[in-house]
N, C-alpha and C positions, 0 to 999 in steps of 0.2 A: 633341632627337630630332625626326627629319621624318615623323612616322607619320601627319600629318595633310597628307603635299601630294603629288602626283601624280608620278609618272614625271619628265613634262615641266616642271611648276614645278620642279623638284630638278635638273634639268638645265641649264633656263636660269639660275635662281640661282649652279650651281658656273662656268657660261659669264661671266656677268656679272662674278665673285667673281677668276676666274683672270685675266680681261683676259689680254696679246698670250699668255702663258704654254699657254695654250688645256686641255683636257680628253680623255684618253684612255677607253678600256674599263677600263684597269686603277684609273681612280678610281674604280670604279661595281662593282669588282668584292670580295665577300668574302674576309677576313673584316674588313678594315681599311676598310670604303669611306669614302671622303673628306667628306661632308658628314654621317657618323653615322649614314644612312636604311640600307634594306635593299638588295642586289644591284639593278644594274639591268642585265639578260642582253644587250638589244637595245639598245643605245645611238646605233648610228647609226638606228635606226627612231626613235627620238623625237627625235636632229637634225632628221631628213629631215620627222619632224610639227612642230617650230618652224620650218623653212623655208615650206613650204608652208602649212601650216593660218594660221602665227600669224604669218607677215612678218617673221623674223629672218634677219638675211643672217647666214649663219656661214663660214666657208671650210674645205676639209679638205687633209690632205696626212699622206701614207704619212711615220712616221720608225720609228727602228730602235732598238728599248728598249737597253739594257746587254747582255740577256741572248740579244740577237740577233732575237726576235722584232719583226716588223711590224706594226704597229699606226696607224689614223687618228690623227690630231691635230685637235680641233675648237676653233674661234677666234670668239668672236662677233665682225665684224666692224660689224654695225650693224643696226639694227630701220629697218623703215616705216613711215611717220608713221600713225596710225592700228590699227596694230596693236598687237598687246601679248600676254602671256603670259597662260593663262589660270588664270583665279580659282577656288578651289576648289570642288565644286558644294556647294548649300547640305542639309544635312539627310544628307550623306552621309559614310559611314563608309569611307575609304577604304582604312587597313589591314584591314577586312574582305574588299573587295574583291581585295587585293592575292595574299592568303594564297588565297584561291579561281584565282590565274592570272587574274584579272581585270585592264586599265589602266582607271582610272576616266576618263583621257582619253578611251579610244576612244567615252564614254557623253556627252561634252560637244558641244553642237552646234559646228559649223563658225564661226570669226571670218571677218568680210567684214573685208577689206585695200582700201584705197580706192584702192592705187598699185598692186598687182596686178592688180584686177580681179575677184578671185578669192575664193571661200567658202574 
């Protein structure tokens, strides 16, 4: 069970795990989700927080399920040097959080990326 990692570590993990195969909403979604953790609602919001916050290059692209709905496709294509995915905070109860509508992300400071520039 993932009841102890974060949105974003649960996301990057299944990034990492699919390679070129990439990760839709519908892995993230009840009551089957793909890594065994809970729903995750917002999925492109915590791309778009590995992109920015944590220096993972990912790519997206619109594809067309079986059942005719549209959906993103997300691909990790590569990290920058110095960035990385972030680590649990320490002393914190995360599925507590979770159940309150809380991302224990949004309570983690900002990673500095050394090739971006950027917090």
């Amino acid at each position: 069970m993932t009841s102890s990692r974060t949105q974003i570590q649960r996301v990057a993990a299944l990034l990492r795990e699919r390679g070129p195969l990439g990760i839709t909403c519908v892995d993230f979604q009840g009551p089957h989700v793909a890594d065994g953790g809970r729903p995750v609602l917002r999925l492109g919001a915590r791309v778009w927080e590995l992109q920015t916050r944590h220096g993972h290059v990912i790519e997206s692209e619109l594809v067309t399920l079986s059942g005719g709905a549209r959906v993103s496709r997300y691909r990790l294509v590569g990290s920058s040097p110095g960035c990385m995915t972030p680590a649990p905070l320490p002393g914190v109860a995360d599925a507590g959080l979770e159940q309150l509508g809380l991302d224990v992300g949004l309570a983690r400071p900002r990673a500095r990326c050394a090739v971006l520039g950027a917090e």
